[in-house]
C-alpha positions in Angstrom: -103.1 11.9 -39.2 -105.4 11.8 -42.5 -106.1 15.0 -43.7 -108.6 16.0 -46.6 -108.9 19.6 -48.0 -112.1 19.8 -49.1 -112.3 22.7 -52.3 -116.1 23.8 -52.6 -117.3 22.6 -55.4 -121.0 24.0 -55.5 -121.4 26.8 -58.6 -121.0 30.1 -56.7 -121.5 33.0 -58.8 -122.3 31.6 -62.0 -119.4 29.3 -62.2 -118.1 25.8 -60.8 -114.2 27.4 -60.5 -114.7 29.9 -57.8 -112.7 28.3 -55.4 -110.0 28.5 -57.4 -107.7 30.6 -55.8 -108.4 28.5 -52.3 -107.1 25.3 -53.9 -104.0 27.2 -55.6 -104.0 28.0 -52.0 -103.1 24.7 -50.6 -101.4 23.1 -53.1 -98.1 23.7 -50.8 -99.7 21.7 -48.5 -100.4 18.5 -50.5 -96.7 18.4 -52.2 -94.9 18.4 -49.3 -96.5 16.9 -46.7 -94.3 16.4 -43.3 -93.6 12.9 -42.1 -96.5 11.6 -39.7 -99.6 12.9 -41.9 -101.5 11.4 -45.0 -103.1 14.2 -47.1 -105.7 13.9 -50.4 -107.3 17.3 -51.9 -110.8 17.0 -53.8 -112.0 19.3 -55.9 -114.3 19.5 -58.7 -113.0 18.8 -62.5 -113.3 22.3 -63.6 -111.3 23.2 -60.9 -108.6 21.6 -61.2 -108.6 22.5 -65.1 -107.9 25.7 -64.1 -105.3 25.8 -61.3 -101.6 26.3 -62.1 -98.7 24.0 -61.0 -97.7 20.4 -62.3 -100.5 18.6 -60.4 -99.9 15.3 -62.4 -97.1 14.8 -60.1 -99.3 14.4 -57.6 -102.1 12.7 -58.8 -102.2 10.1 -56.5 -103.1 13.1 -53.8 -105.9 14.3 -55.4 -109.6 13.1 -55.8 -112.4 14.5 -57.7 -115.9 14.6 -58.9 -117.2 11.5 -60.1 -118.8 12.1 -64.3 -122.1 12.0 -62.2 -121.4 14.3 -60.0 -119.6 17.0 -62.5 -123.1 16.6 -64.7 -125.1 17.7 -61.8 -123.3 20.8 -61.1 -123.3 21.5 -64.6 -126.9 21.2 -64.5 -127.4 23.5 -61.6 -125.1 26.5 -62.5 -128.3 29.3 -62.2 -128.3 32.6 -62.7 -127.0 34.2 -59.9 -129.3 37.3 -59.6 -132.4 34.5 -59.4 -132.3 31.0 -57.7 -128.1 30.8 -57.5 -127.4 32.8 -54.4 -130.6 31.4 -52.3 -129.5 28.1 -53.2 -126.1 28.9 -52.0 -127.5 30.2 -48.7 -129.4 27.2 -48.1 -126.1 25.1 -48.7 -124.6 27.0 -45.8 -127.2 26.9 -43.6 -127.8 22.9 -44.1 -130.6 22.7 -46.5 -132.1 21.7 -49.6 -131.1 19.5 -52.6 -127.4 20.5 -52.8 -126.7 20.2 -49.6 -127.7 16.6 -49.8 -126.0 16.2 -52.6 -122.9 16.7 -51.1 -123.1 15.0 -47.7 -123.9 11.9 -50.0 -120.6 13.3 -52.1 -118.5 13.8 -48.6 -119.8 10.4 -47.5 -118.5 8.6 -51.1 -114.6 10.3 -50.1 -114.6 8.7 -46.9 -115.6 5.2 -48.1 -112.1 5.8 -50.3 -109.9 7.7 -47.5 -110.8 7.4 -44.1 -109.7 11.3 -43.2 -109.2 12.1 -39.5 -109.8 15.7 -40.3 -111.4 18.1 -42.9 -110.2 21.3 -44.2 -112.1 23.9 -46.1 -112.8 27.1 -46.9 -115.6 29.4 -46.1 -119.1 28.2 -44.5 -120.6 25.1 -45.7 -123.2 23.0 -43.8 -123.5 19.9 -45.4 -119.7 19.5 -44.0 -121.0 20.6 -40.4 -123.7 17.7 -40.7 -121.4 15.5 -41.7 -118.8 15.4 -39.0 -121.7 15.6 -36.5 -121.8 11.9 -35.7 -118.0 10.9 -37.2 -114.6 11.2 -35.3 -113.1 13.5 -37.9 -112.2 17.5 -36.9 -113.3 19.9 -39.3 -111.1 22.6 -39.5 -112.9 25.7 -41.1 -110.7 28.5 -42.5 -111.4 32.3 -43.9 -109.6 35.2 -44.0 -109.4 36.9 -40.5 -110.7 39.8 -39.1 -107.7 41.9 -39.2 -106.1 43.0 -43.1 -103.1 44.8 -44.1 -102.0 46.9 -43.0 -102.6 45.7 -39.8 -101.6 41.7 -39.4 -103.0 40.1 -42.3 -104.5 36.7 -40.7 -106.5 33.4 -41.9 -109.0 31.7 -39.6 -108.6 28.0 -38.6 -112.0 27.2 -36.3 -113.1 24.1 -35.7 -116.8 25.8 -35.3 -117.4 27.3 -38.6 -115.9 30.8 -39.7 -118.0 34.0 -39.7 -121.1 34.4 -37.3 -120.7 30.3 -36.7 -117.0 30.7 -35.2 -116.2 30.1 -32.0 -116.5 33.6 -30.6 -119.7 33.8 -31.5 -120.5 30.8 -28.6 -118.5 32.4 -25.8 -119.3 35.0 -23.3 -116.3 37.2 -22.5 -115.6 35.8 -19.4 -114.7 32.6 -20.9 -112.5 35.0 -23.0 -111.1 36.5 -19.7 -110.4 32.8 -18.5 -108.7 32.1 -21.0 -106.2 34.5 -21.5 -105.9 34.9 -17.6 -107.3 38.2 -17.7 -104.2 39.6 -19.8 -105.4 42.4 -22.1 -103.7 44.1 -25.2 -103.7 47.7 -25.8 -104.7 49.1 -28.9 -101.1 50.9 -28.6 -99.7 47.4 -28.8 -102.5 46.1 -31.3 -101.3 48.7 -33.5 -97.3 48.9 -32.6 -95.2 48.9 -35.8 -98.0 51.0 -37.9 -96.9 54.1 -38.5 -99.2 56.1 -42.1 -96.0 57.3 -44.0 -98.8 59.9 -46.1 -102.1 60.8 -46.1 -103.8 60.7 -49.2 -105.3 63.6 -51.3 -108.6 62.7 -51.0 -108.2 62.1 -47.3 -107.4 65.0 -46.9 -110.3 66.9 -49.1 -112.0 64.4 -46.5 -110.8 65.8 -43.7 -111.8 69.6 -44.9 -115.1 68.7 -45.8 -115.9 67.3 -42.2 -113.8 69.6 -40.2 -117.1 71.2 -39.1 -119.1 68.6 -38.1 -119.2 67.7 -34.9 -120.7 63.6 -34.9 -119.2 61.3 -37.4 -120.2 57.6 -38.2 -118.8 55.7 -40.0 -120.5 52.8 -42.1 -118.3 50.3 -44.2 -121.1 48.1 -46.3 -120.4 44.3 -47.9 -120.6 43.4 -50.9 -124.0 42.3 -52.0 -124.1 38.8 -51.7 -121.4 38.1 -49.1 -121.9 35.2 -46.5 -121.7 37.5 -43.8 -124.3 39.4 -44.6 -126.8 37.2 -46.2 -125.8 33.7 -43.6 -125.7 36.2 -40.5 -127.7 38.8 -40.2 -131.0 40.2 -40.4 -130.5 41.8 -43.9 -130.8 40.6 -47.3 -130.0 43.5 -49.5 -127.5 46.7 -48.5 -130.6 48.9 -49.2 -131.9 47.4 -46.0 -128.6 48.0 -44.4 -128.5 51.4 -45.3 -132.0 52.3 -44.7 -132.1 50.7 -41.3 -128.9 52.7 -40.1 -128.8 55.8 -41.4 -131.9 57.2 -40.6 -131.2 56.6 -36.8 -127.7 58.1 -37.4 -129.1 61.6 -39.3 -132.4 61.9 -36.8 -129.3 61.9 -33.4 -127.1 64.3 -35.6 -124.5 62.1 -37.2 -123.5 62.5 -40.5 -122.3 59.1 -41.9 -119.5 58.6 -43.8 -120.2 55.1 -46.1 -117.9 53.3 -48.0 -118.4 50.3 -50.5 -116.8 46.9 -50.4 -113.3 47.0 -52.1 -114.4 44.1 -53.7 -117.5 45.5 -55.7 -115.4 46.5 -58.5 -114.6 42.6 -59.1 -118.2 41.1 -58.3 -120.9 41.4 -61.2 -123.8 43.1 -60.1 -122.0 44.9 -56.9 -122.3 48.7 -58.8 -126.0 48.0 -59.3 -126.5 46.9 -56.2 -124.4 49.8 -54.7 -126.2 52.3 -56.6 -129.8 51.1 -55.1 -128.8 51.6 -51.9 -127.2 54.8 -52.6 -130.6 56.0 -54.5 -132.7 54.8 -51.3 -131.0 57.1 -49.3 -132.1 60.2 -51.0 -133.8 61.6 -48.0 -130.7 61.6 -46.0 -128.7 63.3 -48.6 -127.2 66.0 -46.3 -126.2 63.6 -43.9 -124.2 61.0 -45.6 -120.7 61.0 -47.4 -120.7 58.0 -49.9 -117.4 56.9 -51.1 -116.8 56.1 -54.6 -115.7 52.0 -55.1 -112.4 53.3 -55.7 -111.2 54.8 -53.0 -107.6 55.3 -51.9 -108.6 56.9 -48.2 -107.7 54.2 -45.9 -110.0 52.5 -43.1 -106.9 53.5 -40.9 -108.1 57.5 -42.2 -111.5 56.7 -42.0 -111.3 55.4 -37.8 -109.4 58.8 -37.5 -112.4 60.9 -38.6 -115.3 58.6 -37.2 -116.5 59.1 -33.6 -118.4 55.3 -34.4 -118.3 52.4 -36.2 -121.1 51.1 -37.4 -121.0 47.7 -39.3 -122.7 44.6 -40.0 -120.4 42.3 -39.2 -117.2 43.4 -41.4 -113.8 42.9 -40.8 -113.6 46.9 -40.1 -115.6 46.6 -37.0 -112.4 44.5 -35.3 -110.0 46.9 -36.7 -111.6 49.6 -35.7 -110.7 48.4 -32.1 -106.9 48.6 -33.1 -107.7 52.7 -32.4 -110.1 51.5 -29.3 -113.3 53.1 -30.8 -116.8 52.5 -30.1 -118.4 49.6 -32.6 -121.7 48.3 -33.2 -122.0 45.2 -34.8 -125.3 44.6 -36.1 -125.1 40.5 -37.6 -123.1 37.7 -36.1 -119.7 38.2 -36.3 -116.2 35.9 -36.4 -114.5 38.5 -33.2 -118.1 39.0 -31.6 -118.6 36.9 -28.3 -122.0 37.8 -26.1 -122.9 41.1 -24.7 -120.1 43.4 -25.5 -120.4 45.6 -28.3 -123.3 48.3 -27.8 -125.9 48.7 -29.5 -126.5 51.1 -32.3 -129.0 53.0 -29.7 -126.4 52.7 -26.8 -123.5 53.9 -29.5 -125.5 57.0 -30.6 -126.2 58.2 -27.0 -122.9 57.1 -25.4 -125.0 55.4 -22.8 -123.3 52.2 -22.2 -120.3 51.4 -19.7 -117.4 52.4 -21.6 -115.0 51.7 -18.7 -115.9 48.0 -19.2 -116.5 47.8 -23.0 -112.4 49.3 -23.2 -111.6 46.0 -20.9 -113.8 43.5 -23.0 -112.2 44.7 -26.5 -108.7 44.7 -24.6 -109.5 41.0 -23.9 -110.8 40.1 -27.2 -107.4 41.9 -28.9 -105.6 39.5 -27.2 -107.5 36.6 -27.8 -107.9 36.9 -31.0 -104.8 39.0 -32.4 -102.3 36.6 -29.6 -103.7 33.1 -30.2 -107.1 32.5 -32.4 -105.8 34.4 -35.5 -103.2 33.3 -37.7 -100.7 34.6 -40.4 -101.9 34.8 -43.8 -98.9 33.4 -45.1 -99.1 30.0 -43.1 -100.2 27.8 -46.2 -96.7 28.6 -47.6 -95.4 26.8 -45.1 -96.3 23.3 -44.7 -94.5 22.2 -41.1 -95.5 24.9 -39.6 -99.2 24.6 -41.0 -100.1 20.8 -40.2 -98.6 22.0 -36.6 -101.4 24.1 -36.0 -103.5 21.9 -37.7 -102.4 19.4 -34.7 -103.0 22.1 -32.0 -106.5 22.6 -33.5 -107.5 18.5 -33.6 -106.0 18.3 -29.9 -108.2 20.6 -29.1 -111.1 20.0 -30.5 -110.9 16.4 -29.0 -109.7 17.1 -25.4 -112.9 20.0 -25.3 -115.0 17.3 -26.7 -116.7 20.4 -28.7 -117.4 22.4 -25.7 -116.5 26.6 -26.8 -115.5 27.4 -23.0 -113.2 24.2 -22.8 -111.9 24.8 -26.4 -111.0 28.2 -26.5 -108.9 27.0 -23.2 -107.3 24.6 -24.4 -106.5 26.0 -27.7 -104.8 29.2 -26.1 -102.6 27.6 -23.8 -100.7 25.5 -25.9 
């Protein structure tokens, strides 16, 4: 089997090496390669610069950017606040100039290796218009749903990751087929994690709500994360905030909303944080807005909230570790059709509940019991390309079909 790992290499974020880490990632993978499988890795020049480890030794593994090809990235590293992050959008959605770019760039690596499958990271749709008329498996991979310290996964979807995965194309009776109606508990989700302390500030937390009697609780992305500009209705978090929270104070919640983790690393995520803080002015007395630094817990935060409300975040499927009520407002990697209320329906507590506990029970064990895997997989490269077998098998003997995939992938 001929496998390519494919390291983005548009300019994200004002620079051509942030993909770094996801090629440091699988260089495991492509200097030790078990017997049976043929592997290259491509990345861009400045990428490779940049990562650690002896790669000379395995120069003949790796391909790159033609001195073409590195000149027109160069040339189209924009500021990101501007034309950058739309034209990184219209990459993952299939568009524009640089996503023809690289289908011509993909195309140019296959004249050279003829790869049976195609590894990357994160969403890109040149690649998904590529395979679309080739016999090669593209193998799509993110970091899961679930985080420490909860199981810390990766995604491996032959789909897309996010709002393209293959949840997101399923109804949850194919789910129910699948797994042969078996649910997990959240008491088995969540065996094994046990909060040794509770932090100080959760617990000034705790005092300050003790009184209030509706809680929601509202994680936010960072500003210009895939989820939330690729797949959903909002460009900006003041949107996010402005569309939610209003509907949350006028029923009587008071909303609890914490900042990505990761704002304190992106450029631009404090400003952006602060707008949407600003817009909510109005709703002052009805929202508790975390600080980017943090040390309560999401674990603390499910504990207080009678909701979660999210976008599509992680948080919402680890919020169903502690079996509580989500709405997820974009397209999300755990969210299959018609089973998470909506934000109306989550508010009122008008919805089945009976049959949204069996749904998420189903979808804990799909995805916690067979579609997520452990973080720590690319450290091991046997056990890796077997999955990345089961996955190709898969694919193939579905033919692409979600409801004959999601079979197939499960049982073996």
């Amino acid at each position: 089997m001929k496998t390519l790992f494919y390291i983005e290499p548009h300019p994200i974020r004002n620079s051509l090496v942030g993909f770094r880490s996801v090629a440091q990632r699988y260089l495991p993978l492509i200097f030790s390669i078990p017997y049976g499988h043929e592997v290259r890795m491509f990345a861009n020049r400045a990428t490779y610069s940049t990562i650690d480890g002896d790669v000379r030794l395995h120069f003949d593994k790796l391909l790159s950017t033609s001195i073409k090809e590195e000149s027109y990235l160069e040339q189209n590293l924009k500021s990101w606040d501007s034309n950058g992050c739309k034209e990184w959008v219209d990459l993952m959605e299939g568009k524009g100039k640089h996503c023809d770019f690289q289908i011509n760039l993909l195309n140019r690596l296959y004249r050279s290796f003829q790869f049976d499958a195609i590894v990357h990271w994160g969403e890109n749709g040149a690649i998904t218009k590529f395979v679309e008329d080739k016999p090669i498996t593209r193998v799509a991979m993110e970091l899961g749903c679930s985080r420490n310290p909860f199981f810390n996964s990766i995604v491996m979807d032959p789909y897309g990751t996010n709002g393209s995965a293959l949840l997101t194309k399923l109804g949850i009776e194919d789910i129910r087929t699948a797994v042969n109606n078996t649910q997990l508990s959240a008491e088995e989700a969540r065996f094994g994690y046990t909060p040794s302390s509770f932090s100080k500030e959760f617990e000034d937390l705790r005092k300050v709500t003790k009184n209030v009697k509706k809680i929601a609780f509202l994680p936010l992305q960072v500003f210009d994360d895939a989820n939330l500009l690729r797949f959903s209705k909002y460009n900006k978090l003041s949107e996010v905030v402005l569309d939610i929270v209003p509907k949350l104070s006028d029923k009587g919640y008071v909303t609890i909303i914490k900042p990505h983790p990761s704002s304190k690393y992106r450029p631009g995520s404090f400003q952006e944080n602060a707008i949407a803080r600003k817009a909510l002015d109005p709703w002052n007395k009805s929202i508790i807005w975390c600080n980017e630094e943090t040390r309560i817990t999401n674990p603390e935060f499910y504990s207080l909230s009678d909701i979660v409300v999210t976008v599509n975040s992680s948080v919402g499927f680890e919020a169903l570790y502690f079996d509580k009520t989500v709405t997820v407002l974009g397209d999300a990697v755990y969210k299959p059709k018609d089973v998470f209320p909506s934000l109306e329906e989550s508010m009122s507590g008008n919805f089945d509940h009976k049959k949204y506990l069996d749904h998420i029970g189903l979808i804990r064990q799909f995805v916690l019991n067979g579609y997520l895997q452990n973080h720590a997989l690319c450290t091991n490269p046997r056990a890796f390309f077997q999955k990345l077998k089961w996955v190709d098998q898969a694919w193939k003997n579905s033919n692409g079909i979600p409801s004959k995939y999601i079979q197939e992938f499960y049982n073996k």
